[in-house]
Backbone as CSV, one residue per row, in Angstrom:
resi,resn,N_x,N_y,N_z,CA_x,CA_y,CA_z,C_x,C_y,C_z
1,UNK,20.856,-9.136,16.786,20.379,-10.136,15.826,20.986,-9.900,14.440
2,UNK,21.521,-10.662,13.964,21.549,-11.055,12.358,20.576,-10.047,11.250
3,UNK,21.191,-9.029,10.909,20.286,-8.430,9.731,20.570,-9.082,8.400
4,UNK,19.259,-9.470,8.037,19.102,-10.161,6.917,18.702,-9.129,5.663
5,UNK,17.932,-8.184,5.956,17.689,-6.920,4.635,18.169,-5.883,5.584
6,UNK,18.301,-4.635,4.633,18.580,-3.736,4.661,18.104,-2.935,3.592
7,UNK,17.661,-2.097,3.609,16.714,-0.986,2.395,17.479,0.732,3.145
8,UNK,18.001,1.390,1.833,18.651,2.074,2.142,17.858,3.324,0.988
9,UNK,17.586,4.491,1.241,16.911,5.558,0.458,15.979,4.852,-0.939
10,UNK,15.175,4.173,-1.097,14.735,3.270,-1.622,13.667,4.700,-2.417
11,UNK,13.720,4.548,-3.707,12.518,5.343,-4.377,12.529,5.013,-5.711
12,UNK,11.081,4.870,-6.098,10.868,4.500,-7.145,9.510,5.565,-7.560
13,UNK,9.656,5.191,-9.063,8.477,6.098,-9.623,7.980,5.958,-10.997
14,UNK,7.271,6.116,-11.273,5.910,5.436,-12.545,5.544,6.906,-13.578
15,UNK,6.510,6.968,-14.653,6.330,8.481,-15.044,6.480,9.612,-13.903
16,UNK,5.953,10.430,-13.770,5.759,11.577,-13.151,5.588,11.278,-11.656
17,UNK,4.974,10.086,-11.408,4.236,9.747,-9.773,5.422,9.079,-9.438
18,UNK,5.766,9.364,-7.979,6.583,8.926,-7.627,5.813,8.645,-6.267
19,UNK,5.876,7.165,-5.988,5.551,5.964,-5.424,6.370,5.814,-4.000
20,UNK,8.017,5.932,-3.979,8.448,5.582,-3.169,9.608,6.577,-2.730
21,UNK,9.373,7.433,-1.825,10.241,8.560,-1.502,11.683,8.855,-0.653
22,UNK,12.088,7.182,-0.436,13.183,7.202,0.478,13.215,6.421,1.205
23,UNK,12.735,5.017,1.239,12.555,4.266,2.187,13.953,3.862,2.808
24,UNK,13.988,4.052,4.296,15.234,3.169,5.142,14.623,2.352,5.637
25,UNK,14.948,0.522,6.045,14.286,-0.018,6.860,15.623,-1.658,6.979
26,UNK,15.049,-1.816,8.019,16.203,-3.581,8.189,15.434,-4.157,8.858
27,UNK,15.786,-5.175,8.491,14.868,-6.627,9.414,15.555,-8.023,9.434
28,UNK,15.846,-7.906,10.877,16.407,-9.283,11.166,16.160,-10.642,11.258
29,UNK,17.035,-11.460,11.410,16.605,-13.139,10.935,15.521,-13.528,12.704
30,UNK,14.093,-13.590,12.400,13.562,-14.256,13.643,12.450,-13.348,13.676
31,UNK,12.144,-11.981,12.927,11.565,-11.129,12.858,10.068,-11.450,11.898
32,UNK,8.900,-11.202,12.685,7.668,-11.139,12.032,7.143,-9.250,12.073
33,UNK,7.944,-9.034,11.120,7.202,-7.743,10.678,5.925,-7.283,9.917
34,UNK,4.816,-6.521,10.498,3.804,-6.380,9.941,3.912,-5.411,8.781
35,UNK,3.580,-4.848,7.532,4.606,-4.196,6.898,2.678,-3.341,6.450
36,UNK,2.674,-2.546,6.754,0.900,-1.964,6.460,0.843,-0.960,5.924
37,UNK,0.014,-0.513,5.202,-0.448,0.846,4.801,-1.492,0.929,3.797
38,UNK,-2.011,2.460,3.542,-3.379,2.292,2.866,-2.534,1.846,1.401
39,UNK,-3.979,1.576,0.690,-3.730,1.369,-0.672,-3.122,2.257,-1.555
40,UNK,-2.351,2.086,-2.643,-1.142,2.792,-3.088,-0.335,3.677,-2.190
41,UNK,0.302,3.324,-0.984,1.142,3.520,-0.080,2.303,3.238,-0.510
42,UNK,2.559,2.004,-1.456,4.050,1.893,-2.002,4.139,-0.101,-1.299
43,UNK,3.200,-0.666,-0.499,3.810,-1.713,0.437,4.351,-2.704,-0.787
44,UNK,2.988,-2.882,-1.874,3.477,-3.750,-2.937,4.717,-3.545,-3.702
45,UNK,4.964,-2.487,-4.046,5.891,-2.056,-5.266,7.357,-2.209,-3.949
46,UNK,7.584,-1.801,-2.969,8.431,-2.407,-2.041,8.740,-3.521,-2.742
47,UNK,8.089,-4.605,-2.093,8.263,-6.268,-1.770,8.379,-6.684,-3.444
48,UNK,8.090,-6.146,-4.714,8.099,-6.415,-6.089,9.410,-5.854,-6.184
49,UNK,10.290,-4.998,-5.916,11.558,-4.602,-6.045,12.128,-5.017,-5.181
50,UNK,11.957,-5.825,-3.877,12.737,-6.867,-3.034,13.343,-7.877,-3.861
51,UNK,11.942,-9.124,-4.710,11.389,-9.550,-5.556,12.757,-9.812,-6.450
52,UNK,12.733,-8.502,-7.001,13.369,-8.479,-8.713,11.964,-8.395,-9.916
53,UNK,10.926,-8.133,-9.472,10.108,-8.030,-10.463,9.883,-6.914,-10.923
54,UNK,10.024,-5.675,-10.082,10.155,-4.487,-10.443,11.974,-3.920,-10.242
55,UNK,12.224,-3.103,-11.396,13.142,-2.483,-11.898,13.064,-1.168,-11.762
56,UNK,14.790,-0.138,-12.132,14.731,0.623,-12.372,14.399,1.434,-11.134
57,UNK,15.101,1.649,-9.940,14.772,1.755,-8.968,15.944,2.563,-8.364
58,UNK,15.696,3.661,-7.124,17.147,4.542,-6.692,17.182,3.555,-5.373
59,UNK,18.442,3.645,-5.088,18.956,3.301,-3.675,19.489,2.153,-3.637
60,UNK,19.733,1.128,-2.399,20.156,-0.115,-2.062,19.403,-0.633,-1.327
61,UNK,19.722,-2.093,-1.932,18.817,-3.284,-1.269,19.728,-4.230,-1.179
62,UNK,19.978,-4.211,0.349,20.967,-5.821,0.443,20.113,-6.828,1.048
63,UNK,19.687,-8.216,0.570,19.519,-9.238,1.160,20.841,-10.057,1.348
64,UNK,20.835,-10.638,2.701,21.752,-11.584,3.238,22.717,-11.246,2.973
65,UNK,23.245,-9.689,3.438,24.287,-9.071,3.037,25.339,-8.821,1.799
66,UNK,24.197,-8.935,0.653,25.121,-8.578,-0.904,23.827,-7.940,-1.504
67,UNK,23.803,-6.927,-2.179,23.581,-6.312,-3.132,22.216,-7.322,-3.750
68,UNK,21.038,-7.161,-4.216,20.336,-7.517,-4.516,20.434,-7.671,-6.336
69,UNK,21.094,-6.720,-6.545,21.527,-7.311,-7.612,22.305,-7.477,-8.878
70,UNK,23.487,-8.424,-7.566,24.159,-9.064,-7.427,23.513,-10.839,-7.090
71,UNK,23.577,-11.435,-8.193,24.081,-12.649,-8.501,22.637,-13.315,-7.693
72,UNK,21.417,-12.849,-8.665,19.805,-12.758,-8.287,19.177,-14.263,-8.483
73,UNK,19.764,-14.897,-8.803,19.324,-16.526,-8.791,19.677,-16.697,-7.439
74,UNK,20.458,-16.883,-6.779,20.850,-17.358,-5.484,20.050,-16.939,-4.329
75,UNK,19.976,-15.704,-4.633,19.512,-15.129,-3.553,17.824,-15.397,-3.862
76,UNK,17.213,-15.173,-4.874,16.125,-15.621,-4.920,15.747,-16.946,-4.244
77,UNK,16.344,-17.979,-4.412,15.851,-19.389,-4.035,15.619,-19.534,-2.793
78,UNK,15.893,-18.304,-1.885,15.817,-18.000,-0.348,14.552,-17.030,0.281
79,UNK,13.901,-17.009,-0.671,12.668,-16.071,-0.969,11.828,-16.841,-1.080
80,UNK,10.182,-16.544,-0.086,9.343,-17.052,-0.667,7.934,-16.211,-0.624
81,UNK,7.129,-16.528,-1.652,5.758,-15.211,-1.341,4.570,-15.645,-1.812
82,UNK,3.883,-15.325,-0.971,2.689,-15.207,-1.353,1.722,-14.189,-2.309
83,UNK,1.356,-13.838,-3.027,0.919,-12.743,-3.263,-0.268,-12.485,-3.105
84,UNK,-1.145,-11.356,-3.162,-2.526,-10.994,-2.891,-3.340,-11.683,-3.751
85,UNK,-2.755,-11.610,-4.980,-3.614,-11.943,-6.360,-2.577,-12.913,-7.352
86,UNK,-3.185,-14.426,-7.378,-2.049,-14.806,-8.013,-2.868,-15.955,-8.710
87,UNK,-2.316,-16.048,-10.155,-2.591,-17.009,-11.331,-1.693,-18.206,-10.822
88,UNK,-2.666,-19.248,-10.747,-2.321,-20.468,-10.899,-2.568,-21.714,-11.906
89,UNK,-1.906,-22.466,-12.427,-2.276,-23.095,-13.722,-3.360,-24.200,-13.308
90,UNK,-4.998,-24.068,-13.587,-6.227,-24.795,-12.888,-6.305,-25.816,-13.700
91,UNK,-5.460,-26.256,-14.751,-5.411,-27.512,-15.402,-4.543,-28.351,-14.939
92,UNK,-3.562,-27.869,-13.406,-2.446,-28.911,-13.393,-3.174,-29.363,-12.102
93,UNK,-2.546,-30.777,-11.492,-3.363,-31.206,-10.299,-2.411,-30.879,-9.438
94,UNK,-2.651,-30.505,-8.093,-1.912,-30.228,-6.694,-1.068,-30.490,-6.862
95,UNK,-0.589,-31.869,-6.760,0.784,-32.602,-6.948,1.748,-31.917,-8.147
96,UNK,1.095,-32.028,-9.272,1.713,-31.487,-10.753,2.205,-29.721,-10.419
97,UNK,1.370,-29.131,-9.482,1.688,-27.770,-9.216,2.961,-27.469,-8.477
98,UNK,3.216,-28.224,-7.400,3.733,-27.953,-6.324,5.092,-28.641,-6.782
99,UNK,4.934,-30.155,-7.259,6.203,-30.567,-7.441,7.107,-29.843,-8.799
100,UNK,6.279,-29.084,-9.682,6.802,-28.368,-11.114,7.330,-26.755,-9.767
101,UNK,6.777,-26.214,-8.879,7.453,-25.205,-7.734,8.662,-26.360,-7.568
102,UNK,8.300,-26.598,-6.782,9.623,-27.392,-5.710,10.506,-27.708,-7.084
103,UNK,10.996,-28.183,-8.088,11.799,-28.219,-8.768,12.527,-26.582,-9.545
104,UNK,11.860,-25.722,-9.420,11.780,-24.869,-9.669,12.911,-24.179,-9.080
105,UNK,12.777,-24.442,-7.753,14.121,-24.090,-6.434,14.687,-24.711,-6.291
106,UNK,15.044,-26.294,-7.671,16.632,-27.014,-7.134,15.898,-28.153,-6.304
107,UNK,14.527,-28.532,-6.025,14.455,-29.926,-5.109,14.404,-30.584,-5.874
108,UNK,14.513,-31.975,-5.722,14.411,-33.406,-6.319,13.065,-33.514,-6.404
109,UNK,12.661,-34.065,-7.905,11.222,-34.690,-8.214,10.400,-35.178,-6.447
110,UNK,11.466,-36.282,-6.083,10.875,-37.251,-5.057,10.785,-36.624,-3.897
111,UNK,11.653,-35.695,-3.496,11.865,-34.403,-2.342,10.667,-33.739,-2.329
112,UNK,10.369,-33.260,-3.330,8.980,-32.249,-3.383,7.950,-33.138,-3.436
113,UNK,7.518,-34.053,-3.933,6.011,-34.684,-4.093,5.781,-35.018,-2.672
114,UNK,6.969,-35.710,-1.683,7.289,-36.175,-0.352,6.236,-35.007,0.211
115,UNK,7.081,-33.784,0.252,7.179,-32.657,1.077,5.595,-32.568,0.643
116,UNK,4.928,-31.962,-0.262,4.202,-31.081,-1.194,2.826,-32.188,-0.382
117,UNK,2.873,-33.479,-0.185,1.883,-34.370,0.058,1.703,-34.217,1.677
118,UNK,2.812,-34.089,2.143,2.849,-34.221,3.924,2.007,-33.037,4.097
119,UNK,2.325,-32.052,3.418,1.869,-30.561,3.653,0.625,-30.483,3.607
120,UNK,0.313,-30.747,2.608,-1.238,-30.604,2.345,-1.877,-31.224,3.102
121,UNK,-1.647,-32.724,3.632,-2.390,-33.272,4.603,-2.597,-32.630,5.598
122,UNK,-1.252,-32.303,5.883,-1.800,-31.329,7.040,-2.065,-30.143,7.569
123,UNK,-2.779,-29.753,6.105,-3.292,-28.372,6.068,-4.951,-28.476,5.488
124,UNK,-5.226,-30.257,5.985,-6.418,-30.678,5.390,-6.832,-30.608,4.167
125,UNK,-5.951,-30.323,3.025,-6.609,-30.427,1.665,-5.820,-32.115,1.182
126,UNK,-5.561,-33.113,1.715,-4.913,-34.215,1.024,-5.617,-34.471,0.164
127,UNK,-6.919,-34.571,0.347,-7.597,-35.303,-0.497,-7.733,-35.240,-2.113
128,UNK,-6.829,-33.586,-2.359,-7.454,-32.827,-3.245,-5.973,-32.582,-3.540
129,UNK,-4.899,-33.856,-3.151,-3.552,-33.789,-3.657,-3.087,-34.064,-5.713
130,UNK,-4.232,-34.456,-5.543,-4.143,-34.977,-7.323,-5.690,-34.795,-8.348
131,UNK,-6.062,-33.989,-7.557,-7.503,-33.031,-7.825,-6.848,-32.088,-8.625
132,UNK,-7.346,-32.261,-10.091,-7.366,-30.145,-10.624,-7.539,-29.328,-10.045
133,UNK,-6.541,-28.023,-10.095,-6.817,-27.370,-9.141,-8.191,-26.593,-9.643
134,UNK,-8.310,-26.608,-11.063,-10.055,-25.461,-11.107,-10.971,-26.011,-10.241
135,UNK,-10.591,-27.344,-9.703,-12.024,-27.877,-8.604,-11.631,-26.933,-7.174
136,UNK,-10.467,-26.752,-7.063,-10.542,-26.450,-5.782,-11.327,-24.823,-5.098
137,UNK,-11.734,-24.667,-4.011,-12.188,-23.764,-3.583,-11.316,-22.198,-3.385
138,UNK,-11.854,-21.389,-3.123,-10.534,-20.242,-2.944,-9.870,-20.441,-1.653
139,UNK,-10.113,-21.303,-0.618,-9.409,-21.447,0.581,-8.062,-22.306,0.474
140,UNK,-8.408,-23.627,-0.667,-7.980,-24.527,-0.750,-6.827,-23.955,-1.713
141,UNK,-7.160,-23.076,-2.660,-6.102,-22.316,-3.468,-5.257,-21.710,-2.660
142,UNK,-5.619,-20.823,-1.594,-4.593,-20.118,-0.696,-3.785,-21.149,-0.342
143,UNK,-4.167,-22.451,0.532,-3.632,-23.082,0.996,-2.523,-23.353,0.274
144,UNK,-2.612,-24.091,-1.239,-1.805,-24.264,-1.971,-0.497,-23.292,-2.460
145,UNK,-1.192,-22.137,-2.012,-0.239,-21.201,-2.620,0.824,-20.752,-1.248
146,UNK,0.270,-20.961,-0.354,0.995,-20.872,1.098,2.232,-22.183,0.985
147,UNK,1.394,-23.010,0.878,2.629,-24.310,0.671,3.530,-24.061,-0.384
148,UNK,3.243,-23.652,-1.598,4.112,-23.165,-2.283,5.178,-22.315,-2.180
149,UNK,5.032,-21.739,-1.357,5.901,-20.750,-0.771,6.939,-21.324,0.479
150,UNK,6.763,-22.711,0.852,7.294,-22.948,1.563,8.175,-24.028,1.572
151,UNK,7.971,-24.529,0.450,8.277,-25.834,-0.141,10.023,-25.961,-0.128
152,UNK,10.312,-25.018,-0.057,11.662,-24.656,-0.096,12.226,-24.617,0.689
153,UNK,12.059,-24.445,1.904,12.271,-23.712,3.075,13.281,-22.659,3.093
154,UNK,12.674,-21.455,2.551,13.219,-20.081,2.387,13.596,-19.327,3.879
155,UNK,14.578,-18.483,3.633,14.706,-17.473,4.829,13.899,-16.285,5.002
156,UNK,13.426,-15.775,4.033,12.611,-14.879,4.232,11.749,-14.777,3.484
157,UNK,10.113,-14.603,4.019,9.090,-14.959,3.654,8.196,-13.326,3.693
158,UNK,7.547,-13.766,2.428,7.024,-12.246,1.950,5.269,-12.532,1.629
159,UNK,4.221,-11.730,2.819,2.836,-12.710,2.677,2.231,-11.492,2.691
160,UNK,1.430,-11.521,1.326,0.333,-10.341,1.402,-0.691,-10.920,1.501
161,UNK,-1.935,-10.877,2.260,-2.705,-10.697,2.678,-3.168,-12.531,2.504
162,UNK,-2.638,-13.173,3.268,-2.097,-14.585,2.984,-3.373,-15.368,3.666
163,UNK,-3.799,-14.687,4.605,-5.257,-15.313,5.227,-6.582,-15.504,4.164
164,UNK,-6.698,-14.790,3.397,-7.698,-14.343,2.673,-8.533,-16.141,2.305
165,UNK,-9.502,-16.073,2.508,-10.318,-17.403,1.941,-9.972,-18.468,3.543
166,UNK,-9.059,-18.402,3.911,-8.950,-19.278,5.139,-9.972,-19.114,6.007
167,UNK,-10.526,-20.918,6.465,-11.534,-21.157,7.370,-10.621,-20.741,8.943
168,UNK,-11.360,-20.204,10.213,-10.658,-20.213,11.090,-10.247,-20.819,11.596
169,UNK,-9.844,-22.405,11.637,-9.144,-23.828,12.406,-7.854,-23.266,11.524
170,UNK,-8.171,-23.386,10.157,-6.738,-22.437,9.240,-6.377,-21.928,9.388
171,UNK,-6.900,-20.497,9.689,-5.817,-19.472,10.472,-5.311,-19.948,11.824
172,UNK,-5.565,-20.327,12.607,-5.086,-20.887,13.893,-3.733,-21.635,13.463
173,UNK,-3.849,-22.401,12.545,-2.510,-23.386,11.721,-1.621,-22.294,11.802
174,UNK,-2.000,-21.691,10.730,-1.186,-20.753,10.069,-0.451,-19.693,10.787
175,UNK,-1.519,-18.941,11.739,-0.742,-18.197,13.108,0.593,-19.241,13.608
176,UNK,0.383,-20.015,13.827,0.857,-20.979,14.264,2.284,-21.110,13.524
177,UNK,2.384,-21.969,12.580,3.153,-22.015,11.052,4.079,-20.762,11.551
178,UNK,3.465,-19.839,11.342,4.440,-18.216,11.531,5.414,-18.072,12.757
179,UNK,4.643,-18.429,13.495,4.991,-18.125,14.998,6.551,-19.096,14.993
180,UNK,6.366,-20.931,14.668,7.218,-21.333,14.471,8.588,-21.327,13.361
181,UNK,7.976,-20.858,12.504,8.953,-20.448,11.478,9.895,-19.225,12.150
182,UNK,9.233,-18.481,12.889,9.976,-17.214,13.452,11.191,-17.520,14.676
183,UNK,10.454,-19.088,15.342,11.280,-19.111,16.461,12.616,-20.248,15.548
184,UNK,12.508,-20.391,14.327,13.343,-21.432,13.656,14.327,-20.449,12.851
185,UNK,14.156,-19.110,13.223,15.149,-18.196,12.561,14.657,-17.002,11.099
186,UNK,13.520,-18.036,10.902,13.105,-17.182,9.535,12.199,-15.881,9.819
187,UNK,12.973,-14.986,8.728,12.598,-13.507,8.868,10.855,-13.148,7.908
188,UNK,9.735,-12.603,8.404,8.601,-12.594,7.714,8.016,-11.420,7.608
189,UNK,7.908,-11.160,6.309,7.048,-9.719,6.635,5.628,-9.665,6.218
190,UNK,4.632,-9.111,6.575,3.242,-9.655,6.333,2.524,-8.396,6.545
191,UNK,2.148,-8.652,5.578,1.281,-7.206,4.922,-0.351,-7.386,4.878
192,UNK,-1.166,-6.643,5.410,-2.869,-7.057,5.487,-3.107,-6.050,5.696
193,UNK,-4.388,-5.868,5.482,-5.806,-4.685,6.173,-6.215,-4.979,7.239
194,UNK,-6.239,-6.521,7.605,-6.792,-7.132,9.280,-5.836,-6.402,9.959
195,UNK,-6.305,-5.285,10.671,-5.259,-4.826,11.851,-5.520,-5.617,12.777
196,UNK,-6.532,-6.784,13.239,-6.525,-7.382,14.636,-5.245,-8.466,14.564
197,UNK,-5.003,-9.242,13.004,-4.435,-9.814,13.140,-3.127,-9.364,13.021
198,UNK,-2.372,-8.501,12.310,-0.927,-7.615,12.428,-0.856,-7.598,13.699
199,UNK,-1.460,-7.254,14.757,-1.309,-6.551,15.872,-0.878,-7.679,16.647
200,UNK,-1.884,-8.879,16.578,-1.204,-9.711,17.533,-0.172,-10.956,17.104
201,UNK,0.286,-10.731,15.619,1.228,-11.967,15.257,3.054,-11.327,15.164
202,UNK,2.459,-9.867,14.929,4.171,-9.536,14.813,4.901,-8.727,15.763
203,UNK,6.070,-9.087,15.713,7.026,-8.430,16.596,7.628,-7.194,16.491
204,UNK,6.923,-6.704,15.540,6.985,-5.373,14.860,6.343,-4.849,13.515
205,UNK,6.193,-3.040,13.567,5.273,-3.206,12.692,5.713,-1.426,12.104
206,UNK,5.733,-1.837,10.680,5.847,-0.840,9.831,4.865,-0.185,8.928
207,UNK,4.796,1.172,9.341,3.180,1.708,8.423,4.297,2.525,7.471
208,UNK,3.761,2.066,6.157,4.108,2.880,5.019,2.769,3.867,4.548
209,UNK,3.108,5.495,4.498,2.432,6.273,4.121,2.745,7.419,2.841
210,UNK,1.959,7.343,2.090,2.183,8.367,0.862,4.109,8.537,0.547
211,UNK,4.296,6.848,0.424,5.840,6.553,-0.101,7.025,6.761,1.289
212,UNK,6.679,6.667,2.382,7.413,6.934,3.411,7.066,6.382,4.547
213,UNK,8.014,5.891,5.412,7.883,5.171,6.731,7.161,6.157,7.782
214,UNK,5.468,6.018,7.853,4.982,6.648,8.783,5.712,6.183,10.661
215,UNK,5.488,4.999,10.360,6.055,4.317,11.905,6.364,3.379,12.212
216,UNK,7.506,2.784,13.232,8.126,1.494,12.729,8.692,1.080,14.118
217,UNK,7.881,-0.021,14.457,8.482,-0.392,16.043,7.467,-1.296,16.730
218,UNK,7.707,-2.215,18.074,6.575,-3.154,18.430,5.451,-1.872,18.244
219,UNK,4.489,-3.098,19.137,2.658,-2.361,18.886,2.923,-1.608,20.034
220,UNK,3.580,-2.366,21.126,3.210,-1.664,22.850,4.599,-0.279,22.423
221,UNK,5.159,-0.275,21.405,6.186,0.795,21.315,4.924,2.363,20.234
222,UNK,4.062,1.476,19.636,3.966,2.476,18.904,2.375,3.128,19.303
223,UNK,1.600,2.485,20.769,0.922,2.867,21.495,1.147,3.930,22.100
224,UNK,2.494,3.719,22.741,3.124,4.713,23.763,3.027,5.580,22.880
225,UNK,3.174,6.069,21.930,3.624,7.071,21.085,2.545,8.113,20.119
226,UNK,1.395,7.207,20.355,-0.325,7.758,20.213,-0.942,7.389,20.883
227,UNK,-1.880,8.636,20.500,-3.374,8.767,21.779,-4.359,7.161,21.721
228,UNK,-4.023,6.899,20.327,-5.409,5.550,20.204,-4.541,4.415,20.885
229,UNK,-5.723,3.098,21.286,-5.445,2.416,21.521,-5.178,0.891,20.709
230,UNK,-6.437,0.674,19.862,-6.018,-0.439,18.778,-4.891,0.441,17.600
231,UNK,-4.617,-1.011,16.851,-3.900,-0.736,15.730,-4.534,-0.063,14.450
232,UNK,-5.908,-0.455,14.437,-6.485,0.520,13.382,-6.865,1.909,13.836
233,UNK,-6.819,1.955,15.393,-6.681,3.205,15.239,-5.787,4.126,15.194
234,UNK,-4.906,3.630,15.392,-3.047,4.400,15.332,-3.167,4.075,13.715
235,UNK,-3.444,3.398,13.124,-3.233,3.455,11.642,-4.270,4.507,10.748
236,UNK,-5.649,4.365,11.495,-6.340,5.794,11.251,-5.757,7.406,11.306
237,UNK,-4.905,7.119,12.980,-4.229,8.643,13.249,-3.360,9.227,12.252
238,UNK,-2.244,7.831,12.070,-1.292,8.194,11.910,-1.603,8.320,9.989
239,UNK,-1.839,7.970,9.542,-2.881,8.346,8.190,-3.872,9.548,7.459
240,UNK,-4.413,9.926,9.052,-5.218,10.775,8.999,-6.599,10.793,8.567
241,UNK,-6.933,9.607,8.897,-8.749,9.369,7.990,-9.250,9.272,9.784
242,UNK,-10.192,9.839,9.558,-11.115,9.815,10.550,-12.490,10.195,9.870
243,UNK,-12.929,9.912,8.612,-14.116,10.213,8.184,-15.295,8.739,7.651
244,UNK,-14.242,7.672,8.703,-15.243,6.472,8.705,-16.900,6.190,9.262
245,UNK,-17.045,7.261,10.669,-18.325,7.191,10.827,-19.155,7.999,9.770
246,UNK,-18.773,8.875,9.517,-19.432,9.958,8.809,-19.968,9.162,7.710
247,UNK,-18.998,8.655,6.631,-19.006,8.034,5.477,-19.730,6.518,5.486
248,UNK,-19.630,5.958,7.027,-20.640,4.947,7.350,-22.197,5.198,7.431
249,UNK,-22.208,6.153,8.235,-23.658,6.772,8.021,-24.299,7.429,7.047
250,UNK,-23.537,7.900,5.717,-23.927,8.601,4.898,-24.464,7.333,3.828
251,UNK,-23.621,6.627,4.385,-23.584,5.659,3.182,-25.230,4.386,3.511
252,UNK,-25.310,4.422,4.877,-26.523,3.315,5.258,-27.720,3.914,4.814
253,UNK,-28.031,5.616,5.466,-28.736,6.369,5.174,-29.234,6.697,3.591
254,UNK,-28.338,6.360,2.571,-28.868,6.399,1.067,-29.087,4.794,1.398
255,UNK,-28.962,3.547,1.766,-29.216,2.534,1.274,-30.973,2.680,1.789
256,UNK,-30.800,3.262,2.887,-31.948,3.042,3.646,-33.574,4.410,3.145
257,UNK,-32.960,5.069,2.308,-33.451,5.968,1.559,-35.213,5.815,0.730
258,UNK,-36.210,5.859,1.217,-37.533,5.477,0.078,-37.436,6.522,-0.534
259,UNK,-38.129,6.391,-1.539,-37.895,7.053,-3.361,-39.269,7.122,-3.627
């Protein structure tokens, strides 16, 4: 297959802390990679120096085989993301949002409002195409921000924790959405805490641990290779926390505590 990235001794670091210790990794065009790890693992600061938002960084990063950066407008407009946590302007209406994106990447006024309207319909928010967005709900925001990301039709798609607020007929879409985008060539990497859902949408799956590639390969590859059987629990092993019951019970037991 077509390698579309390539990450070559990748490390970065924040004063004294150093965040990212060497990352190697590639991912080809058709690829839904799950990209996981605990919190401050490095997954964000990755995909922000994919990005171009973070700087100042050791190693190489080729997208679509040139240098990342090298000639970063272009290659950007082939990028699209979601982020975990993201400001949106709640005074502009749907339409005003999406078509000020879609111009953003080079579409035509009439190209994007087209696109930006079909979408939403059928992601059930039409109604709420020329609605402020401060009316809208946090599902209806994801939604928006999912379409935003797509408006373009980018090659490689970058989704942190992209479900979040989605009703489940939505996620079903959206599984969906992925699944076809993947068989249409586009490369995805998707980053969450839901291990049920990593486990069953990607075709591979990368645990980043304390700045380093704990493990990287399908699910039925990285079963074989530990004692557990789900993905949170190979992500428990391979992590090393196993002090969830303990800390579950310690924790019910003070709620449940008379005084």
């Amino acid at each position: 297959m077509e390698e579309i990235l390539t990450i070559s001794n990748l490390t970065k670091s924040y004063g004294n802390k150093e965040i990212l210790k060497g990352i190697d990794l590639h991912a080809s065009r058709g690829e839904i990679i799950g990209y996981i790890g605990p919190n401050g693992a490095g997954k964000s600061t990755t995909v922000k120096i994919i990005l171009g938002l973070e700087g100042d960084y050791g190693g190489d990063i080729r997208l679509f085989g040139e240098s990342i950066k090298e000639n970063q407008l272009a290659y950007k407009r082939r990028i699209g993301y979601v982020p975990e946590i993201a400001d949106v302007y709640d005074n502009l209406t749907g339409y005003e949002y999406l078509t000020f994106i879609g111009q953003l990447y080079g579409l035509d006024l009439d190209v994007a409002a087209d696109k930006s309207k079909s979408l939403m319909e059928l992601f059930g928010v039409g109604e709420a195409y020329h609605a402020r967005i401060s009316s809208y709900s946090k599902g209806m925001r994801q939604k928006l921000l999912i379409i935003a990301s797509l408006l373009h039709n980018p090659d490689i798609l970058f989704l942190d924790e992209p479900i979040n607020g989605l009703d489940a007929n939505s996620v079903m879409i959206f599984k969906e959405i992925l699944t076809q985008l993947a068989a249409q060539g586009k490369t995805i990497f998707y980053s969450s805490h839901i291990m049920d859902v990593v486990e069953k949408i990607s075709s591979r799956i990368i645990l980043l641990y304390d700045g380093k590639i704990a493990a990287d390969g399908t699910f039925a590859e990285l079963q074989a290779e530990n004692t557990e059987g789900t993905l949170e629990r190979i992500f428990n092993q391979l992590t090393g926390f196993h002090e969830h019951q303990e800390i579950g019970e310690k924790f019910v037991s003070i709620v449940q505590e008379v005084r």
